[in-house]
N, CA, C and O atoms as CSV, one atom per row, in Angstrom:
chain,resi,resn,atom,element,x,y,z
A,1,UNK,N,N,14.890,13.550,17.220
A,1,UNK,CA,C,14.441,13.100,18.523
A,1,UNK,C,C,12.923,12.960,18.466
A,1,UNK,O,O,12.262,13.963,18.198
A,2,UNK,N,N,12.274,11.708,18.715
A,2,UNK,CA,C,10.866,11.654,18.673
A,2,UNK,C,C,10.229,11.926,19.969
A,2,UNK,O,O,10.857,11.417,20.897
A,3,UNK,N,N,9.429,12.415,20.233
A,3,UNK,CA,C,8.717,12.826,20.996
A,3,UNK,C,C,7.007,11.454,21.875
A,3,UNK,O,O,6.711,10.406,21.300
A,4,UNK,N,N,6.565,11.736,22.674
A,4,UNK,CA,C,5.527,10.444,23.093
A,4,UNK,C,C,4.212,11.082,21.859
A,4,UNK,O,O,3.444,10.216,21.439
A,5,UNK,N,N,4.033,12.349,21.405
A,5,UNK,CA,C,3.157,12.477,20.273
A,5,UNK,C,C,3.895,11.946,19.138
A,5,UNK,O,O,3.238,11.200,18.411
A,6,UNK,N,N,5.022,12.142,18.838
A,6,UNK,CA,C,5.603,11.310,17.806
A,6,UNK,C,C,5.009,9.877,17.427
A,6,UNK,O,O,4.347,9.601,16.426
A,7,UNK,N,N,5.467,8.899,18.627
A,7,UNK,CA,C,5.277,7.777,18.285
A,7,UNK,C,C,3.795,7.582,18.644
A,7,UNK,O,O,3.380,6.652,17.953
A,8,UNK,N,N,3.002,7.979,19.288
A,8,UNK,CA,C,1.706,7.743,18.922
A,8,UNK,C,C,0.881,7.999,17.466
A,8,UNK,O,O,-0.073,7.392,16.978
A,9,UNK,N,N,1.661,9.162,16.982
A,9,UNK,CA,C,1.389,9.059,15.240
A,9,UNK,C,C,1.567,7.966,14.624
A,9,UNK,O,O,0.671,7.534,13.898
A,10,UNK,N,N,2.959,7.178,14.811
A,10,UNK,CA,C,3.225,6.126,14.107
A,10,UNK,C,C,2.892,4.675,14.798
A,10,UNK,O,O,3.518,3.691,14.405
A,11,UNK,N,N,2.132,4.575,15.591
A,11,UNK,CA,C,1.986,3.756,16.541
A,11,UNK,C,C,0.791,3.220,15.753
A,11,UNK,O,O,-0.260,3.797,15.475
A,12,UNK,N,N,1.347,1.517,15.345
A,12,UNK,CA,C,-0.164,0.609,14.755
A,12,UNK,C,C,-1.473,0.659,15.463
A,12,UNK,O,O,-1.741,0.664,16.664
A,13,UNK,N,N,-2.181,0.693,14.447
A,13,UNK,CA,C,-3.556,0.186,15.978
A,13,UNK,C,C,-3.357,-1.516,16.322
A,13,UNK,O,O,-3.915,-2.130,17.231
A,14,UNK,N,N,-2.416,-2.048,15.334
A,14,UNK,CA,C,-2.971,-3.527,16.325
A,14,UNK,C,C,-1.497,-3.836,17.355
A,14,UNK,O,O,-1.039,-4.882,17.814
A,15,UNK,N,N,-1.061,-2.439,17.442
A,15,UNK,CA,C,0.259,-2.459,18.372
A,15,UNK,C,C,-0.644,-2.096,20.008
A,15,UNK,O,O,-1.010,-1.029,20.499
A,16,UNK,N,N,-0.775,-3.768,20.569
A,16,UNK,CA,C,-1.729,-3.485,22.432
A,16,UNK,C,C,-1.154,-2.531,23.020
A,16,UNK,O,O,-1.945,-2.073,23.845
A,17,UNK,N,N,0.063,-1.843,23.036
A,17,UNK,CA,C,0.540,-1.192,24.426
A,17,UNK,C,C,0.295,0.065,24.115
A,17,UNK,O,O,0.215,0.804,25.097
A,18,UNK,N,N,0.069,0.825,22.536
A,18,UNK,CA,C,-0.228,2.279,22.344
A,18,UNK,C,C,-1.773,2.647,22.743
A,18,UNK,O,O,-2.654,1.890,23.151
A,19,UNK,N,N,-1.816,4.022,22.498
A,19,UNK,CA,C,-2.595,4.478,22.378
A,19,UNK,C,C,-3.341,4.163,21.180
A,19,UNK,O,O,-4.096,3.237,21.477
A,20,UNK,N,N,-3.461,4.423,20.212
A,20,UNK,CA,C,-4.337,3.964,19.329
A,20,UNK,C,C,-4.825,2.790,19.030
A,20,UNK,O,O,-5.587,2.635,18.076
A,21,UNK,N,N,-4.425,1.782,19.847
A,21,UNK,CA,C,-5.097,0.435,19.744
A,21,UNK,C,C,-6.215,0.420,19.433
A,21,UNK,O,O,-6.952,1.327,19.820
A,22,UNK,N,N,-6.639,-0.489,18.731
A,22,UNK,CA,C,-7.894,-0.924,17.524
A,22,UNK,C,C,-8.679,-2.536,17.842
A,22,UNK,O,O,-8.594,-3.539,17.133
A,23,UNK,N,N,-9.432,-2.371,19.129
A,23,UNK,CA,C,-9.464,-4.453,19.276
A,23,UNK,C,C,-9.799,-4.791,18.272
A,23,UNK,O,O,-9.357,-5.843,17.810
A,24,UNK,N,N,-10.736,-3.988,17.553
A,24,UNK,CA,C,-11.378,-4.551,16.206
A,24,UNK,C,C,-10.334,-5.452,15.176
A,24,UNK,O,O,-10.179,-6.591,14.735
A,25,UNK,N,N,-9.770,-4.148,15.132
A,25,UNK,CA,C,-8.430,-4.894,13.918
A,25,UNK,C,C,-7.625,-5.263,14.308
A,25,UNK,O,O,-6.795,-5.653,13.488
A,26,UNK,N,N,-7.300,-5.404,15.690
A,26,UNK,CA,C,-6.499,-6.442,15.850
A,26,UNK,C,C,-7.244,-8.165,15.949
A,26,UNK,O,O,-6.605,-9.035,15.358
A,27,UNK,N,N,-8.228,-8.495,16.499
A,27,UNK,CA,C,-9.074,-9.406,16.207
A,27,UNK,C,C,-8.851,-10.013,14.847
A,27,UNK,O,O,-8.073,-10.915,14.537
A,28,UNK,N,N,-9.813,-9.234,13.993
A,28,UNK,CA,C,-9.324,-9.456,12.233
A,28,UNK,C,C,-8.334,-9.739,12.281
A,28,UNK,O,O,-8.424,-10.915,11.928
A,29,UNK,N,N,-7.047,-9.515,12.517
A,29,UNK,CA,C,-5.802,-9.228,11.680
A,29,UNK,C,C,-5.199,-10.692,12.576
A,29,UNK,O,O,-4.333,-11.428,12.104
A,30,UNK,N,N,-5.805,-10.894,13.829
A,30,UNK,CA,C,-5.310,-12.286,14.689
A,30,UNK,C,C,-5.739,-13.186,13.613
A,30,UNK,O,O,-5.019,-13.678,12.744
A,31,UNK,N,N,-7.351,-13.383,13.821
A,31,UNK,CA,C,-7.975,-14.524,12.975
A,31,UNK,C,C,-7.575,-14.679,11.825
A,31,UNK,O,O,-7.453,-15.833,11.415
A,32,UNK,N,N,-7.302,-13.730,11.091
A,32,UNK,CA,C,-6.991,-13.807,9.080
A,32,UNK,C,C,-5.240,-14.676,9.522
A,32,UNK,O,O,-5.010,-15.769,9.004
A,33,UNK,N,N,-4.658,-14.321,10.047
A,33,UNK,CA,C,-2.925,-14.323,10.147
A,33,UNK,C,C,-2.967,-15.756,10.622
A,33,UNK,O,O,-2.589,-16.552,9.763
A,34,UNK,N,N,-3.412,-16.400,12.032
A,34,UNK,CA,C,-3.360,-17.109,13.053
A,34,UNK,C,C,-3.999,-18.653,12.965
A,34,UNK,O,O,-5.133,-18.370,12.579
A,35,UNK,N,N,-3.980,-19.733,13.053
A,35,UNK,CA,C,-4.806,-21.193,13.053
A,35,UNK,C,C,-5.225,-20.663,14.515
A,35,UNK,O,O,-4.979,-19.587,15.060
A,36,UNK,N,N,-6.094,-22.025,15.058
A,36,UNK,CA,C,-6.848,-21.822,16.510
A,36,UNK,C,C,-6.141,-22.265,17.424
A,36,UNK,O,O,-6.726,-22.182,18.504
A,37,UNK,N,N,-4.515,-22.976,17.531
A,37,UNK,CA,C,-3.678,-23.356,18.295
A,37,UNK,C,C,-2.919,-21.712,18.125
A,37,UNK,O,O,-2.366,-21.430,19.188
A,38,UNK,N,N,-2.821,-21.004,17.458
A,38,UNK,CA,C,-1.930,-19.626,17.606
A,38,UNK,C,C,-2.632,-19.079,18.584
A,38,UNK,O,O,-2.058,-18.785,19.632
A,39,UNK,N,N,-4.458,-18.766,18.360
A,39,UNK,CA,C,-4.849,-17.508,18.667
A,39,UNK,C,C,-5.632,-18.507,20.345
A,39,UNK,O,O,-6.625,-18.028,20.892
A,40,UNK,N,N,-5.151,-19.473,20.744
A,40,UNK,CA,C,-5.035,-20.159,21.660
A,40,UNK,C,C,-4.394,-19.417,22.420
A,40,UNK,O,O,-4.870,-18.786,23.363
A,41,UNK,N,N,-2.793,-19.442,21.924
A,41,UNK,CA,C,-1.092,-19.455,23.023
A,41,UNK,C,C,-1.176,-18.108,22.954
A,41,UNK,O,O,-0.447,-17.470,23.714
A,42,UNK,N,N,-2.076,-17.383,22.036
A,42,UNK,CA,C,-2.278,-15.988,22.546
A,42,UNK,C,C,-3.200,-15.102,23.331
A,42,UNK,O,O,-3.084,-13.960,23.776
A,43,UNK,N,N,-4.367,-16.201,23.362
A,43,UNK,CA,C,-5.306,-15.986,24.792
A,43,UNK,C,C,-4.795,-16.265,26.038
A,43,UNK,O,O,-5.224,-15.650,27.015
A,44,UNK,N,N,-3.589,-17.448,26.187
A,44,UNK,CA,C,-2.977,-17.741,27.387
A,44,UNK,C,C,-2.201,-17.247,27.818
A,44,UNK,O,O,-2.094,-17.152,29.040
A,45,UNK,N,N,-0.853,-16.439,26.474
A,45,UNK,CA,C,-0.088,-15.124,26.907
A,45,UNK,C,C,-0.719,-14.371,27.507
A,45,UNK,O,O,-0.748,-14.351,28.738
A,46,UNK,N,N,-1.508,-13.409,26.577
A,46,UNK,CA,C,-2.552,-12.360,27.324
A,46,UNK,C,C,-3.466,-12.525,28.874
A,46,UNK,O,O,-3.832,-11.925,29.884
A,47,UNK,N,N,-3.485,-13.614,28.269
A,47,UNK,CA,C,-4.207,-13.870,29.946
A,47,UNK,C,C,-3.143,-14.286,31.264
A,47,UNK,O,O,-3.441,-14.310,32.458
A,48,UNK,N,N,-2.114,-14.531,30.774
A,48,UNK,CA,C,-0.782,-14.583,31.918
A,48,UNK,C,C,-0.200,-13.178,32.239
A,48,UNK,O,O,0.376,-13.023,33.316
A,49,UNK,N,N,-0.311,-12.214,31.419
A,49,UNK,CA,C,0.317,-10.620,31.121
A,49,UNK,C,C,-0.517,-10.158,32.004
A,49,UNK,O,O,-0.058,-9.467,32.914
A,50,UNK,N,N,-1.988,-10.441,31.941
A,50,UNK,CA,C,-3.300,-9.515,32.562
A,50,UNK,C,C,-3.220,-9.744,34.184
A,50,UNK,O,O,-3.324,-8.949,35.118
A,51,UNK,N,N,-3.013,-11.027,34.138
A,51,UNK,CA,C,-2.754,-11.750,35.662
A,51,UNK,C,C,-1.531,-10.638,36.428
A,51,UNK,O,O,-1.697,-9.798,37.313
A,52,UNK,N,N,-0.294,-11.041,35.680
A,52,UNK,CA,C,0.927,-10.497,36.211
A,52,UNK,C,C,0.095,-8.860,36.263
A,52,UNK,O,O,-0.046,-8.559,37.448
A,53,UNK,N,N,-0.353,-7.995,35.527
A,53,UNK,CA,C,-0.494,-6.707,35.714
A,53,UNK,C,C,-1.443,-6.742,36.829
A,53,UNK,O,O,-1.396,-5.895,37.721
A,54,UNK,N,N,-2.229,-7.607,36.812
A,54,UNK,CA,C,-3.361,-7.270,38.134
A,54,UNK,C,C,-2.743,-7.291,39.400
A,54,UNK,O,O,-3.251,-6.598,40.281
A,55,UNK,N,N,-1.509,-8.113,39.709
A,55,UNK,CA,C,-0.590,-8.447,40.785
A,55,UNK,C,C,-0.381,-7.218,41.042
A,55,UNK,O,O,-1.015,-6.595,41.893
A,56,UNK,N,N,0.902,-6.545,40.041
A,56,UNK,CA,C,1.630,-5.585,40.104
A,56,UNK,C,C,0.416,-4.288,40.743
A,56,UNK,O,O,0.538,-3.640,41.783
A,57,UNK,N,N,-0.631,-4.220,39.804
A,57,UNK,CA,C,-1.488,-3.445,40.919
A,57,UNK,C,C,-1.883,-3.337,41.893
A,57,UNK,O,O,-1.866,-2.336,42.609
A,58,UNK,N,N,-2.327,-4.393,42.101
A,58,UNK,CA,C,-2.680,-4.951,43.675
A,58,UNK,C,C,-1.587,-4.525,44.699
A,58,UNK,O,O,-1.983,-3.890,45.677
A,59,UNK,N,N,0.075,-4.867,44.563
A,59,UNK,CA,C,0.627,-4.347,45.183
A,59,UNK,C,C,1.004,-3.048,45.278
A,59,UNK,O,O,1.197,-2.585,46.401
A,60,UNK,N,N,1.141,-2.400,44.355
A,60,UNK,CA,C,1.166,-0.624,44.146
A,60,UNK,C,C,0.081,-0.201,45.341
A,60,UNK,O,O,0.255,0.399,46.402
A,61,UNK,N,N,-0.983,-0.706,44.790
A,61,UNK,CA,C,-1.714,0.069,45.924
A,61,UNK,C,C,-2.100,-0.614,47.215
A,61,UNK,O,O,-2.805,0.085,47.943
A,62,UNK,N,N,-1.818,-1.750,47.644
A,62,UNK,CA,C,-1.454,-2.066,49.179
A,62,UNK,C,C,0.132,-1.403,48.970
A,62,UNK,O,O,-0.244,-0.287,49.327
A,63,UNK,N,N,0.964,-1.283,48.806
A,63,UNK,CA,C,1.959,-0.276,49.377
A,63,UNK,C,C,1.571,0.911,49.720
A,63,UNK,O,O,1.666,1.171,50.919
A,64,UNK,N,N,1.013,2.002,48.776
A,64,UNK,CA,C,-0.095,3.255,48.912
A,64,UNK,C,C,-0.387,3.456,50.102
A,64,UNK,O,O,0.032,4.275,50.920
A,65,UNK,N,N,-1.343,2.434,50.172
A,65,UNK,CA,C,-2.699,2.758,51.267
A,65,UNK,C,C,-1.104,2.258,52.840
A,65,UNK,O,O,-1.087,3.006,53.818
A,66,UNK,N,N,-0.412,1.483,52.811
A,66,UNK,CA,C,0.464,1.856,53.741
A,66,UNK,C,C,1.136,2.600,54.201
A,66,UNK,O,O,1.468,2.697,55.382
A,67,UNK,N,N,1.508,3.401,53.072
A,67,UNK,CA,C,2.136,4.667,53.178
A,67,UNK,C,C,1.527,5.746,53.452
A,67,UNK,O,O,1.957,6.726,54.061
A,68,UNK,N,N,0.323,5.534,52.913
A,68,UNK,CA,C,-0.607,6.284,53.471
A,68,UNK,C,C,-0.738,6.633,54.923
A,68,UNK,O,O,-0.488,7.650,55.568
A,69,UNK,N,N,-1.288,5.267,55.267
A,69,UNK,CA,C,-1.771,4.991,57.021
A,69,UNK,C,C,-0.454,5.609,57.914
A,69,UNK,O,O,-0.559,6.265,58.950
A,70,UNK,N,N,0.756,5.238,57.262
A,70,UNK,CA,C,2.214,5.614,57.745
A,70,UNK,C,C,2.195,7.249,58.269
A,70,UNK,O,O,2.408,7.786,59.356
A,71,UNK,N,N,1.805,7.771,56.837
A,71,UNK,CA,C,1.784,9.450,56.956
A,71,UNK,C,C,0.854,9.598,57.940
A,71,UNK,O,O,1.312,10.204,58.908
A,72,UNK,N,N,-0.360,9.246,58.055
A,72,UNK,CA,C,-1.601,9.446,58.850
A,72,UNK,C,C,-0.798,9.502,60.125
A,72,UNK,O,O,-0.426,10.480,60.773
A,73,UNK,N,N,-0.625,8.221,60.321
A,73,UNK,CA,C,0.112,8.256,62.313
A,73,UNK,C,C,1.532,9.026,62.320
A,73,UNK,O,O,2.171,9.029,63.372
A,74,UNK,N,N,2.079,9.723,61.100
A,74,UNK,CA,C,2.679,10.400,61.734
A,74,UNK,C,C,2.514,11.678,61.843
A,74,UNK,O,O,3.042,12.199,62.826
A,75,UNK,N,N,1.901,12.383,61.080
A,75,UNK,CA,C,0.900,13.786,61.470
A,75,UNK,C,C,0.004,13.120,62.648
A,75,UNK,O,O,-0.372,14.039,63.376
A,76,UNK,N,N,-0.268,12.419,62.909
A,76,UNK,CA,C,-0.883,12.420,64.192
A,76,UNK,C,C,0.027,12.693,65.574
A,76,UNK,O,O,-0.158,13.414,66.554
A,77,UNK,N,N,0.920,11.925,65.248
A,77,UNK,CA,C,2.428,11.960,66.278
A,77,UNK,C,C,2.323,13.413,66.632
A,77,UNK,O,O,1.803,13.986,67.589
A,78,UNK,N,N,3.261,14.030,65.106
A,78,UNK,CA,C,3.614,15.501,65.466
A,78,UNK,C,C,2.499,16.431,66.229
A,78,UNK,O,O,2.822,17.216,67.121
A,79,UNK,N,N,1.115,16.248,65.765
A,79,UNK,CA,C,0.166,17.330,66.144
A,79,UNK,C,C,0.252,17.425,67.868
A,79,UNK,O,O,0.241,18.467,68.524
A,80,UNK,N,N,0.362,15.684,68.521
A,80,UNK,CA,C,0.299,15.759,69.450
A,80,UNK,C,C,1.481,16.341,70.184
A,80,UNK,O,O,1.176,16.971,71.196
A,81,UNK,N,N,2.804,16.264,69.885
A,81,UNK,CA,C,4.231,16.695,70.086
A,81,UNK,C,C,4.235,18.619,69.636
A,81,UNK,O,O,5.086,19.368,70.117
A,82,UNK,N,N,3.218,19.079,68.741
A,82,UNK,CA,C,3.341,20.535,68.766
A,82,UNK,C,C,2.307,21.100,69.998
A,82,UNK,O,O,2.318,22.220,70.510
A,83,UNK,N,N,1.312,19.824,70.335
A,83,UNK,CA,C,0.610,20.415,71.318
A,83,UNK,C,C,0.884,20.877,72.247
A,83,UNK,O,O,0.591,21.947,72.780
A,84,UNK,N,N,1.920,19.478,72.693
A,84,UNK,CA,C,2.666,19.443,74.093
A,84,UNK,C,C,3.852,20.706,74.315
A,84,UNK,O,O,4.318,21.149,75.365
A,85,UNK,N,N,4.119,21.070,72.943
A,85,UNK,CA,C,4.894,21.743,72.828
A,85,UNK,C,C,4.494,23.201,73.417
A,85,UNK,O,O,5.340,23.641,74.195
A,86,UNK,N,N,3.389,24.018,73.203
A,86,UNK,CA,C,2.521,24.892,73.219
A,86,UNK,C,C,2.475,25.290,74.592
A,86,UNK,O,O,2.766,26.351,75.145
A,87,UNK,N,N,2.002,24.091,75.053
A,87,UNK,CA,C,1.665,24.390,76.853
A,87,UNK,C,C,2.997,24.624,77.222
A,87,UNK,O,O,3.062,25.817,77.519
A,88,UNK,N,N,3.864,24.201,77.327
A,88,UNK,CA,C,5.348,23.986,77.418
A,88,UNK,C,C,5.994,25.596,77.174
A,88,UNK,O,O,6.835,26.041,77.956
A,89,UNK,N,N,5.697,26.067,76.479
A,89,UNK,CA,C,6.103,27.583,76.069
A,89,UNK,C,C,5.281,28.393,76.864
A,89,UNK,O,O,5.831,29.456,77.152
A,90,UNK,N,N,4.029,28.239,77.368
A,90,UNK,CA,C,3.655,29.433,77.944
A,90,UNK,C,C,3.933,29.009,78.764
A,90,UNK,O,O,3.853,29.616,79.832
Protein backbone atom coordinates (compact mmCIF):
# COMPACT_ATOMS: atom_id res chain seq x y z
CA UNK A 1 0.00 0.00 0.00
CA UNK A 2 1.69 3.33 -0.98
CA UNK A 3 1.31 6.01 1.03
CA UNK A 4 1.06 10.30 -0.30
CA UNK A 5 5.04 10.21 1.04
CA UNK A 6 5.37 7.21 -1.04
CA UNK A 7 4.52 8.61 -4.23
CA UNK A 8 6.08 11.84 -3.72
CA UNK A 9 9.43 9.81 -3.52
CA UNK A 10 8.72 8.45 -6.82
CA UNK A 11 7.07 11.34 -8.24
CA UNK A 12 9.15 12.91 -11.54
CA UNK A 13 10.07 16.41 -11.25
CA UNK A 14 8.77 17.04 -14.73
CA UNK A 15 5.47 15.26 -13.44
CA UNK A 16 3.21 19.29 -13.02
CA UNK A 17 0.74 17.94 -10.48
CA UNK A 18 3.48 16.59 -7.72
CA UNK A 19 5.23 17.97 -5.38
CA UNK A 20 8.57 17.88 -6.59
CA UNK A 21 8.03 19.60 -9.75
CA UNK A 22 11.16 21.01 -11.42
CA UNK A 23 10.03 24.10 -14.11
CA UNK A 24 13.55 24.03 -14.91
CA UNK A 25 13.59 20.51 -16.20
CA UNK A 26 10.65 20.37 -17.30
CA UNK A 27 11.32 23.38 -19.76
CA UNK A 28 14.60 21.47 -20.95
CA UNK A 29 13.04 18.27 -21.24
CA UNK A 30 9.80 20.24 -23.31
CA UNK A 31 12.29 22.04 -25.68
CA UNK A 32 14.95 18.99 -26.24
CA UNK A 33 11.64 16.40 -26.82
CA UNK A 34 9.08 18.99 -28.57
CA UNK A 35 9.16 21.18 -32.31
CA UNK A 36 7.49 24.83 -31.69
CA UNK A 37 3.95 23.60 -32.94
CA UNK A 38 4.17 20.89 -29.76
CA UNK A 39 5.41 23.29 -27.15
CA UNK A 40 2.66 25.70 -28.77
CA UNK A 41 -0.58 23.06 -28.09
CA UNK A 42 1.13 22.90 -24.82
CA UNK A 43 1.10 26.55 -23.86
CA UNK A 44 -2.63 26.49 -24.99
CA UNK A 45 -3.44 23.24 -22.93
CA UNK A 46 -1.83 24.77 -19.94
CA UNK A 47 -3.23 27.88 -20.44
CA UNK A 48 -6.91 26.34 -20.87
CA UNK A 49 -6.19 24.04 -17.45
CA UNK A 50 -5.02 27.46 -15.62
CA UNK A 51 -8.21 29.23 -16.89
CA UNK A 52 -10.55 26.23 -15.90
CA UNK A 53 -8.63 26.17 -12.30
CA UNK A 54 -8.99 29.92 -11.84
CA UNK A 55 -12.92 29.39 -12.45
CA UNK A 56 -13.14 26.52 -10.15
CA UNK A 57 -11.58 28.94 -7.57
CA UNK A 58 -13.35 31.75 -8.07
CA UNK A 59 -16.36 29.73 -7.38
CA UNK A 60 -15.16 27.82 -4.20
CA UNK A 61 -14.77 30.92 -2.73
CA UNK A 62 -17.90 32.98 -3.83
CA UNK A 63 -19.70 29.88 -2.41
CA UNK A 64 -17.49 30.41 1.01
CA UNK A 65 -17.94 33.90 1.49
CA UNK A 66 -21.90 32.88 1.05
CA UNK A 67 -21.90 30.53 3.39
CA UNK A 68 -20.25 32.50 5.29
CA UNK A 69 -22.62 35.66 5.21
CA UNK A 70 -25.40 32.67 5.63
CA UNK A 71 -23.81 31.64 9.08
CA UNK A 72 -23.35 35.39 9.97
CA UNK A 73 -27.31 36.15 9.69
CA UNK A 74 -27.94 33.23 11.30
CA UNK A 75 -26.07 33.68 14.62
CA UNK A 76 -27.45 36.92 14.30
CA UNK A 77 -31.11 35.47 14.15
CA UNK A 78 -30.50 33.19 17.16
CA UNK A 79 -28.70 35.89 19.44
CA UNK A 80 -31.69 37.93 18.90
CA UNK A 81 -34.30 34.86 19.59
CA UNK A 82 -32.03 33.92 22.94
CA UNK A 83 -32.49 37.52 23.85
CA UNK A 84 -36.06 37.58 23.54
CA UNK A 85 -35.93 34.53 25.13
CA UNK A 86 -34.28 35.88 28.47
CA UNK A 87 -36.76 38.63 29.15
CA UNK A 88 -39.42 36.06 28.57
CA UNK A 89 -38.12 33.83 31.52
CA UNK A 90 -37.84 36.35 34.07
Amino acid sequence: MSTGTDSAKHASPDDINSNSFDPDHYMNLMVHKSNLEGLLQCHVKLAAEIKNLDTDLQMLVYENYNKFINATDTIKRMKSNISGMETNME
